[in-house]
N, C-alpha and C positions, 0 to 999 in steps of 0.2 A: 504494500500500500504506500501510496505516496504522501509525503506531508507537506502542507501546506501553508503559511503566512503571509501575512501584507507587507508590502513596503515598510520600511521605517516612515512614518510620519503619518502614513492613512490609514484612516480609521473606517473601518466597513459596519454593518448595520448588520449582519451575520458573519457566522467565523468565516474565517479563512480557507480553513479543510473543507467547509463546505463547498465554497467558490470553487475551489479548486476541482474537488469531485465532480460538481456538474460540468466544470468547464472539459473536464478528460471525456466526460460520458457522449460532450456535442462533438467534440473532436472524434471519437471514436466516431458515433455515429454519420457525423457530417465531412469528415475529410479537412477540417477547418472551422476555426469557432469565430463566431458573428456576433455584433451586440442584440439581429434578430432574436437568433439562435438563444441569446442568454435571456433577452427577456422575455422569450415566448418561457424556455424553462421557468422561469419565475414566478408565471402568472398563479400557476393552481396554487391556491391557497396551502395547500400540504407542502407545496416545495417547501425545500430545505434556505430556498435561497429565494423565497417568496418576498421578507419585509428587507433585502438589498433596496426593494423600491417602494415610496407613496403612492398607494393606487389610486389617491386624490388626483383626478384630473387635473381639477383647477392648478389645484397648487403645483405639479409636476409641469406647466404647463407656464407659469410664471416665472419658474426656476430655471426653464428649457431656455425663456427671452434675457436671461439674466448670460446664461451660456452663450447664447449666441451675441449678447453685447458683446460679453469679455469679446470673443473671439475679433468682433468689427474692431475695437479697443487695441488689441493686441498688434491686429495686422494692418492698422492706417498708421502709412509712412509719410511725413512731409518732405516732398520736391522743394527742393533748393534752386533758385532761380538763377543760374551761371551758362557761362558759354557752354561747361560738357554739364549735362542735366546729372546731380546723383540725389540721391534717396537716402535718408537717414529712419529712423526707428521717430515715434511721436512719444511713445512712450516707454516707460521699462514698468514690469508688475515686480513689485516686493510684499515682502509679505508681512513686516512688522512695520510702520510709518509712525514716528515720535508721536505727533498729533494726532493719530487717529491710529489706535492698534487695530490689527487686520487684516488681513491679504488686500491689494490695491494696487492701485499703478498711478506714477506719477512723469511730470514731460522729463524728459531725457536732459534738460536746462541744469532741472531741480536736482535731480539725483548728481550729477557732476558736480554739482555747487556744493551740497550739502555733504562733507566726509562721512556723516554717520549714514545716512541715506546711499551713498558710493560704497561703502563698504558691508552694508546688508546686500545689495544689489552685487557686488563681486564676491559674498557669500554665496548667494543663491547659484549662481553660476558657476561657482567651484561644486556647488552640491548637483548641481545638473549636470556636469562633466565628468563625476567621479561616477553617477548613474549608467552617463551614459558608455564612460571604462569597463565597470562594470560587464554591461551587456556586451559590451567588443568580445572580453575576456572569454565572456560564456560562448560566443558564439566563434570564437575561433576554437575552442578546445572543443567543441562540436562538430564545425569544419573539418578539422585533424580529421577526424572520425569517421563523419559522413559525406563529407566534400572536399578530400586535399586537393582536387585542383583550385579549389577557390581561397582556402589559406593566405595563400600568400596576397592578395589580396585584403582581408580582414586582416593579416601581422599588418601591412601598409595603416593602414588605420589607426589600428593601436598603434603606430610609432605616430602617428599625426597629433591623436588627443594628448599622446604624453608630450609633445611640444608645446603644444597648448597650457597643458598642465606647469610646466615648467616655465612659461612666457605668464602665469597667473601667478603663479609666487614672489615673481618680481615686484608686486602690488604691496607684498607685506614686509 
């Protein structure tokens, strides 16, 4: 039997084991797991992995527009008006803001300006790059395994992020 946990940081509304079990059971059955796939699982009331969601309409449905701002939020860049046209970020998302505790996003201005603001913000991103090492890691020792021609490939990668990582420490 396989075991299973969340993330560090995310908290689920059912165990973990559970997720996990359904999530092997659609994969087994489907070739590939969907978020279809999971919330059809979900819906019978005896699922195990039933109250992962509010079957309040309404309210799953205000939450949905809450998701989809973030997302507008996240991905509007402002164009810089110069001879070569470039593109900067409008905002960065942090997750603790002095004045207002909470996940948020503030303009890209503020966070530069403000050191403690730059340095939550060069947090989070050392925490998204050591995630995202992480999965390299697993998926090149899976490569080895099941795909060595594409290895070398994925080592390429991992030596990219660890630049990265290495170009982040300069910060502290």
């Amino acid at each position: 039997m396989k075991t299973y946990d969340y993330k560090s940081g995310f908290r689920g509304n059912v165990p973990a084991q559970s997720v996990g079990d359904v999530l092997d059971l659609i994969e087994k059955r489907d070739g590939s797991i969907s978020a279809d796939a999971f919330v059809k699982a979900a819906k019978p009331v005896k699922s195990p992995i039933h109250n992962a969601f509010s079957w309040d309409d309404k309210r799953e449905a205000a939450l949905w527009r809450k998701r989809v701002a973030r997302r507008y939020i996240r991905n509007t860049i402002q164009i810089e008006r110069q001879t070569v046209p470039k593109s900067k970020p409008l905002i960065v998302k942090i997750s603790e803001r002095v004045n207002n505790p909470g996940v948020g996003y503030q303009s890209i201005e503020i966070v530069a300006a403000d050191p403690d603001s730059f340095g939550r913000c060069l947090a989070e991103l050392e925490g998204q790059i050591s995630g995202i090492k992480i999965t390299i890691s697993a998926l090149e020792r899976a490569a080895k395994i099941e795909n060595p021609k594409e290895t070398d490939k994925v080592i390429a990668l991992n030596r990219a992020f660890k630049s990265v990582d290495n170009v982040l420490r300069l910060f502290h």
